[in-house]
C-alpha positions in Angstrom: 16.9 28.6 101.1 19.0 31.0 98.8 16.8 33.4 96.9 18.3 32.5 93.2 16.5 28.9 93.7 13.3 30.5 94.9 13.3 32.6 91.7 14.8 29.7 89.7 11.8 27.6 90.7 9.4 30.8 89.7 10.8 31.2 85.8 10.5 27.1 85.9 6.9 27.1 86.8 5.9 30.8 85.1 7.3 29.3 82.0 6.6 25.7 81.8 3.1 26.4 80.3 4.3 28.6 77.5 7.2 25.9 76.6 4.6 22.9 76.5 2.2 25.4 74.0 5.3 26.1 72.3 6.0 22.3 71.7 2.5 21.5 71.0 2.8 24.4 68.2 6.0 23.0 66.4 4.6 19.2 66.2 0.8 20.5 64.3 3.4 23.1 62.5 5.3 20.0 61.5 2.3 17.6 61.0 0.7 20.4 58.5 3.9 20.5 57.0 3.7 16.8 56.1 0.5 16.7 54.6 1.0 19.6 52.5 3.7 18.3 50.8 2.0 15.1 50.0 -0.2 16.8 47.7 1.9 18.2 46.1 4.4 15.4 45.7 1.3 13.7 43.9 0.5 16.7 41.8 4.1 16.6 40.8 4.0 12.9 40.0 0.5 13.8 37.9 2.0 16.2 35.6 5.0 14.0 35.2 3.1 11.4 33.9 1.9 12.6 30.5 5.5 13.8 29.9 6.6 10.4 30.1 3.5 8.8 28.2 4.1 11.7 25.5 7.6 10.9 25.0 6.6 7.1 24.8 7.1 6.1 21.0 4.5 5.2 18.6 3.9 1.6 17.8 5.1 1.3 14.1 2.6 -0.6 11.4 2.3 -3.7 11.3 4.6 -4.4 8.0 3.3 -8.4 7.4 -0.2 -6.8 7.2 0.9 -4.3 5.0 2.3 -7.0 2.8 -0.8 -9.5 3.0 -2.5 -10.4 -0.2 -5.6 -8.9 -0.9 -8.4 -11.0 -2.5 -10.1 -7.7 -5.1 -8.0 -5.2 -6.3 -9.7 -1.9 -8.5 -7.5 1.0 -10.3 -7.6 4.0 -12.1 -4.0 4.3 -11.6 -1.2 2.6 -9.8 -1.4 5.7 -7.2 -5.2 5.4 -7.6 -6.7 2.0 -6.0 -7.9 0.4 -3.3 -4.8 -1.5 -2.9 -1.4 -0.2 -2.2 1.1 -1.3 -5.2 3.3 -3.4 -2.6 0.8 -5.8 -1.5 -0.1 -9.1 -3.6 -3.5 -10.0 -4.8 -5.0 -13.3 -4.5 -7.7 -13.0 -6.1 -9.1 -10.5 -8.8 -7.6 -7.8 -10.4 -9.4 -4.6 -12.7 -7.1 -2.0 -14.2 -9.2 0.5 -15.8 -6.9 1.7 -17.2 -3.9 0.8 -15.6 -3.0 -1.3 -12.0 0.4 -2.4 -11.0 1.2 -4.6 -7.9 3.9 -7.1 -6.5 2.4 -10.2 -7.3 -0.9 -11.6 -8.9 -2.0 -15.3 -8.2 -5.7 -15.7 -10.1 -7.3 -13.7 -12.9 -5.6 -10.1 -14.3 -7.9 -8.1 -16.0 -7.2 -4.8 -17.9 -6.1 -2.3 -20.1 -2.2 -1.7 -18.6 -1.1 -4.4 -16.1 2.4 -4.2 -14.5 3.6 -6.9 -12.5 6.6 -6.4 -10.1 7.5 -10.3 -9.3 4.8 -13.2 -10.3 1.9 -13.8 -12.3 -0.3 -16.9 -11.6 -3.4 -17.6 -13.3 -4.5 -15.7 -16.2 -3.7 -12.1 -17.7 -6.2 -10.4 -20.5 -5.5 -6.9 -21.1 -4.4 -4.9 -24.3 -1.0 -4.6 -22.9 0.5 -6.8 -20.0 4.2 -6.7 -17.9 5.6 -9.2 -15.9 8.7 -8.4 -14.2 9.5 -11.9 -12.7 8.4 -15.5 -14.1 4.7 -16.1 -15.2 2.9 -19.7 -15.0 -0.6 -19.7 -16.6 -2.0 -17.9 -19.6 -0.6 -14.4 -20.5 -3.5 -13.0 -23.2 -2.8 -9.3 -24.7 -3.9 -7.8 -27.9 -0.8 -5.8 -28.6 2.3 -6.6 -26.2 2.9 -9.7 -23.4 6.2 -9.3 -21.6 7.7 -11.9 -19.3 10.9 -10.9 -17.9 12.2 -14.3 -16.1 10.1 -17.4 -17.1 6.8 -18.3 -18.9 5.4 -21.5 -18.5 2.3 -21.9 -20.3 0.5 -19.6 -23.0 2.1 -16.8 -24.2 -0.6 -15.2 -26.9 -0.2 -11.3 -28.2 0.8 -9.7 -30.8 4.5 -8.9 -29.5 5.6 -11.6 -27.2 8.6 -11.2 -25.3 9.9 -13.8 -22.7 13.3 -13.8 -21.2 12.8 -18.1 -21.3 9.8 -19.9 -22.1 8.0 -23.2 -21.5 5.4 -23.6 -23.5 3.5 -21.6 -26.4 3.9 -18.4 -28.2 1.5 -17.0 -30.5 1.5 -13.6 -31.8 3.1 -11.3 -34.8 6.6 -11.2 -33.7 8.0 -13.8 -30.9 11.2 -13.1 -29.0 13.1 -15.0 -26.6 16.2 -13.9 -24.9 17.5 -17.3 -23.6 15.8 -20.6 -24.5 12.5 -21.8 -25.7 10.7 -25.0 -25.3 7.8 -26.1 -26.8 6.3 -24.2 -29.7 6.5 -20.9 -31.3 3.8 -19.5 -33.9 4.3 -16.4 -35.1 5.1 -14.4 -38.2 9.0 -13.7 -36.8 10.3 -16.2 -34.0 13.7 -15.3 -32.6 14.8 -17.1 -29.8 18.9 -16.1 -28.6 19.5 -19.4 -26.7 18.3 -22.7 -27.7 15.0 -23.8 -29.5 13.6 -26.9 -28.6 10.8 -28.0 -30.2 8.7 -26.4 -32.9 9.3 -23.0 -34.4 6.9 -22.3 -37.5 6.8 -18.5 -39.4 7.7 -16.5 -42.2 11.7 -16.2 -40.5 12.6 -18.4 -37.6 16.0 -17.8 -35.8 18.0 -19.6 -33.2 21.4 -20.2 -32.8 21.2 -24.0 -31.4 17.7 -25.6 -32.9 16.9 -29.4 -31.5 13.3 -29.9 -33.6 12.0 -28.7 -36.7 11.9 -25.3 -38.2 9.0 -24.1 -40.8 8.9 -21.1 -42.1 9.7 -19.0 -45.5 13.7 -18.5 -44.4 14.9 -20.8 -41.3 18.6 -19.8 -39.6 20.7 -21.7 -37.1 24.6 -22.2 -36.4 23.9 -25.5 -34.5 21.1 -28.2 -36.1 19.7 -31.3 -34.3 16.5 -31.9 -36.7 15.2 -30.6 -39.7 14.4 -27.2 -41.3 11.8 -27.3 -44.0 11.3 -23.7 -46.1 12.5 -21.7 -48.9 15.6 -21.2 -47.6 17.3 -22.8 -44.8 20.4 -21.6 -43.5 22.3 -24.4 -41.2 26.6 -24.3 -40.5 26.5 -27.8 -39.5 23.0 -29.2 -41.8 24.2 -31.8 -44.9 24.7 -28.0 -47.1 25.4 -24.8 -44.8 22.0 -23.6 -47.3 19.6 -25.5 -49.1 16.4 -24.9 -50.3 13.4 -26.7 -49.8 14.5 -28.9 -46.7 18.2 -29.3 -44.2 18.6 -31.3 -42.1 21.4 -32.7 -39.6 21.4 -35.0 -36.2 
């Protein structure tokens, strides 16, 4: 046999053990390779986690419980109570001294009330604001403001009331669009029409359908009668008489 296979077949069997330790190495090199990285894949995927929960926005409030009516409301101030100034209250309200919120529906007590929209039930203070319509009774010693519509009782000292349904009694009524019902004051001026009853020391209205009593009574437009010491009247049987005018 030629010599070069003789020592071919040496290197081949010298060698042989060497290349399968060799092999064996690689493959646990390989293996240990695996199972390192897994760790740290997962360490990886653990630190990325609160990044993506921290960049995760907050929830925002609730804005329909912000806006929910509250059945007590307490004040100092209207940056000083217990319940925010947007929210209504259903219920009771004390302003010591002074409370202001979107609506009220029940019983408004006080020394300063403000009102942003409605007022339902009853109002006592010294001084009382409505921004929207009132229905109910609106009591304050020195000034009652109503800035859309009154429907019921509307008893201060200075009554104001863009229209009204219902009663004023106070000093000085005044009425920027129409009243209906009855008007008791010392000065009742209403700029729209007057339906019903207007009795004082002056009573004005451009359109009157009722009666007007009072010291001097003045309208353009007369469907009734005006009784007083002077009643003025374009369209009455004398445009002034004393004593009583009248026209249909």
């Amino acid at each position: 046999m030629n010599p070069r296979v003789y020592a071919a077949i040496a290197v081949t069997l010298v060698s042989s053990p060497f290349v399968a330790i060799a092999q064996e190495a690689a493959q646990e090199a390989a293996s240990s390779a695996t199972l390192a990285g897994t760790p740290a894949a997962a360490v990886g995927a653990a630190n990325a986690a609160p990044e993506a929960l921290s960049t995760k926005p907050a929830p925002e409030p609730d804005a329909a419980s912000a806006e929910s009516p509250a059945p007590f409301q307490l004040a100092l101030w209207d940056s000083v109570q217990i319940v925010d100034a947007a929210r209504p209250i259903h219920g009771l309200r004390l302003a010591l001294p002074y409370s202001r919120n979107s609506d009220v529906y029940g019983v408004d007590i006080g020394l300063v009330n403000r009102i942003d929209d409605d007022l339902e039930g009853v109002q006592l203070s010294i001084a009382g604001i409505v921004d929207g319509d009132m229905k109910g009774l609106q009591y304050n010693w020195i000034f009652g403001s109503v800035e859309g519509e009154a429907q019921g009782v509307q008893m201060s000292a200075v009554n104001l009331a863009g229209t009204i349904e219902g009663v004023q009694l106070g000093a000085v009524n005044y009425v920027r669009e129409s009243a209906t019902g009855a008007s008791l004051s010392l000065v009742n001026v209403a700029e729209g029409q007057m339906v019903g009853v207007a009795i004082g020391v002056v009573n004005y209205a451009p359109r009157v359908e009722g009666i007007q009593f009072g010291l001097v009574n003045v309208t353009e437009h007369l469907h009734g009668v005006q009784i007083g010491f002077v009643n003025v009247a374009s369209n009455g049987f004398l445009p002034v008489f004393p004593i009583i005018n009248a026209a249909l």
